[in-house]
C-alpha positions as CSV (number, residue, x, y, z in Angstrom):
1,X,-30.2,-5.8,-2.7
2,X,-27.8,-6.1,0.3
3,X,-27.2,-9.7,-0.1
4,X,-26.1,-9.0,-3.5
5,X,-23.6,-6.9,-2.7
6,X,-22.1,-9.7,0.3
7,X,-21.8,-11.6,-2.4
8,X,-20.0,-9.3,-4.6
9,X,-17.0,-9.2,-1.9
10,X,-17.2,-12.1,-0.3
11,X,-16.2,-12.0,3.6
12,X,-12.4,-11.1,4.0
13,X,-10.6,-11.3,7.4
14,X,-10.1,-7.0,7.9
15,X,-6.2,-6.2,7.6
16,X,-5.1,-5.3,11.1
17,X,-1.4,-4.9,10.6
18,X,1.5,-5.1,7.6
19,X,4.4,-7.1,7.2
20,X,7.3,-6.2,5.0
21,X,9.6,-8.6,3.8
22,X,12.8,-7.1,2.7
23,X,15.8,-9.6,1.8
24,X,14.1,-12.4,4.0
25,X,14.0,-10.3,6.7
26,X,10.4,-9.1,7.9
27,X,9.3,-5.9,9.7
28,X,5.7,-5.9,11.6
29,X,4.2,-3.1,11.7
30,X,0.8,-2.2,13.4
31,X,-1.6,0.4,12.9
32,X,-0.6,2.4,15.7
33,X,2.8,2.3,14.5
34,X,1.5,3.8,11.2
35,X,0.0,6.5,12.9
36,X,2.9,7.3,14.8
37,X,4.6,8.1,11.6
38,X,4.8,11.0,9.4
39,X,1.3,11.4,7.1
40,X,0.7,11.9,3.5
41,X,-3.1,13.2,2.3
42,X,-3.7,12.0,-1.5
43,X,-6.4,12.7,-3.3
44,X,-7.6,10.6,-6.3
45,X,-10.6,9.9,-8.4
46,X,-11.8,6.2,-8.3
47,X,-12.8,4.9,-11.4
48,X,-15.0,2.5,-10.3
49,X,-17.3,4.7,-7.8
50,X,-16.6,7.5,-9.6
51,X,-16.3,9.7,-6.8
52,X,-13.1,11.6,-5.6
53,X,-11.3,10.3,-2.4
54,X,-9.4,11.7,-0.1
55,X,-6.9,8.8,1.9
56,X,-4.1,9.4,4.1
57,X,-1.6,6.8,5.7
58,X,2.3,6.7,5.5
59,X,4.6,6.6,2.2
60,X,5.5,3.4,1.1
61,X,9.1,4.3,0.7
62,X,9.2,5.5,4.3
63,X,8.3,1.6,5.3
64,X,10.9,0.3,3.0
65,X,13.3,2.5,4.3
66,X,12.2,1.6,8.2
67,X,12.2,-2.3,6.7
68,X,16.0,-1.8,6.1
69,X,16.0,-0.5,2.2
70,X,16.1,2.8,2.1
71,X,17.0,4.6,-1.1
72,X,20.4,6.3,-1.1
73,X,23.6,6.3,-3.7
74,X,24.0,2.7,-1.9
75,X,21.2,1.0,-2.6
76,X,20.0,3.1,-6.1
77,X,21.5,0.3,-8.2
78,X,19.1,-2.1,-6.3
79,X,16.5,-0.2,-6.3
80,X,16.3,0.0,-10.1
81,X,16.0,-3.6,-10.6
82,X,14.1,-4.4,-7.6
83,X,10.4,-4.8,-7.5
84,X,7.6,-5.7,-4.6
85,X,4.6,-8.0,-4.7
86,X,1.9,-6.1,-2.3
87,X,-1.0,-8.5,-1.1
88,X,-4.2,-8.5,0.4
89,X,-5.9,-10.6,3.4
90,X,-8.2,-11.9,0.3
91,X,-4.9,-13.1,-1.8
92,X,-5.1,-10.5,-4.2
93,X,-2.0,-9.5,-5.4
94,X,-0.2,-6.7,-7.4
95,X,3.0,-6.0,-8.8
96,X,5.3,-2.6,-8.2
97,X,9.0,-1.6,-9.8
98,X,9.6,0.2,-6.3
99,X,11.2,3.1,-8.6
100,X,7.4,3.8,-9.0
101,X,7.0,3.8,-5.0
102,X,9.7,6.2,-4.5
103,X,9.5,9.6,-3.5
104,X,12.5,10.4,-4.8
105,X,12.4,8.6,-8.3
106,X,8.6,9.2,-9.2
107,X,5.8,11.8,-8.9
108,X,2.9,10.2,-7.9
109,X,2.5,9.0,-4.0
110,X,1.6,5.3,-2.9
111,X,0.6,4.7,0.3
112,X,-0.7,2.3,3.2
113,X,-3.2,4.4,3.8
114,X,-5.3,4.2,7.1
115,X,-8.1,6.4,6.6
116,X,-10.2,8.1,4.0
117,X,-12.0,11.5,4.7
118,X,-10.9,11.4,8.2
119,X,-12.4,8.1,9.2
120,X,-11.1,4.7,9.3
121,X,-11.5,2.4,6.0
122,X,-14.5,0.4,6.8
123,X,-14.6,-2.9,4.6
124,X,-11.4,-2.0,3.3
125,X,-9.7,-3.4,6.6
126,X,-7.5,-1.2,8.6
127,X,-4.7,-0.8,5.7
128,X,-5.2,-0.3,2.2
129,X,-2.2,0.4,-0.5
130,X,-2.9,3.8,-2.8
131,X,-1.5,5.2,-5.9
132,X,-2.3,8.6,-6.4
133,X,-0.7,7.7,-10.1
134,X,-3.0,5.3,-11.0
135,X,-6.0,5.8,-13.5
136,X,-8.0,2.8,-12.2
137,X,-8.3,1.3,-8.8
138,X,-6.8,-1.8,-9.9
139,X,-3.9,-1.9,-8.3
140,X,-5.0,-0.3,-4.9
141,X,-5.2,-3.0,-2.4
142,X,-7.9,-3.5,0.0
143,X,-7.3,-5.6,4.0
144,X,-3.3,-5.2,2.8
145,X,-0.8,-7.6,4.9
146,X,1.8,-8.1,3.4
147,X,4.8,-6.7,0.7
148,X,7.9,-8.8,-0.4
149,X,10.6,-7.1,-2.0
150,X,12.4,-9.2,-4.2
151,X,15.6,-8.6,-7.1
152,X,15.6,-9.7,-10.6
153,X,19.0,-11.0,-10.4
């Protein structure tokens, strides 16, 4: 039984720090550096355990704001037709308008989360993108290392 689950998820290097690429320009942060920062608790239901989960890690829109976008009357006309690719040690990818990542634009909260229940994420590396919005899991991102910020021109 446990060597089917291994295979289920194959091995993926653990997620031990984030880089976000805003305009070219990239921002490193580590874990420690996440925990330095101001914390946000979600709690959401995932679909495919089907048991409630508690995670807690930094808002996304604080990063982009440290990674030199923040969202203000400058930058609101960006922001709208901007969007961010958010990516896993494993090369799974998803796709975010970053209206839906803002605090200020949208009601649910995403997050690089960097524990859940209290503890660190286990196989889910040391970083892991949430969406308290989100019905399904499918867009949460396990080991995440990286999110580009691009424009549609």
């Amino acid at each position: 039984m446990a060597e089917m689950a291994e295979h289920a998820h194959p091995a993926t290097p653990p997620s031990t720090s984030l880089a976000i690429t805003v305009d070219g320009k990239a921002t490193k942060f580590s874990v420690a550096d996440l925990q330095a920062m101001p914390q946000t608790t979600v709690m959401v239901h995932n679909e495919h355990t089907k048991v409630d989960e508690s995670y807690t890690g930094v808002l996304l829109g604080d990063l982009l704001a440290k990674s030199g976008f923040p969202v203000d009357k400058a930058t609101q006309r960006k922001m709208l037709r901007s969007y961010l690719m958010a990516e896993g040690t494993d090369k799974y990818q998803v796709l975010y308008s970053v209206t839906e990542i803002e605090p200020s634009e949208h009601s649910s909260d995403v997050i690089v989360a960097i524990s859940m229940g209290g503890k660190p994420l286990g196989n889910d590396g040391q970083l892991k993108l949430i969406d308290s919005g989100d019905k399904k899991p499918q867009r949460w991102v396990r080991n995440l290392s990286s999110i580009t910020v691009k424009s549609a021109e």
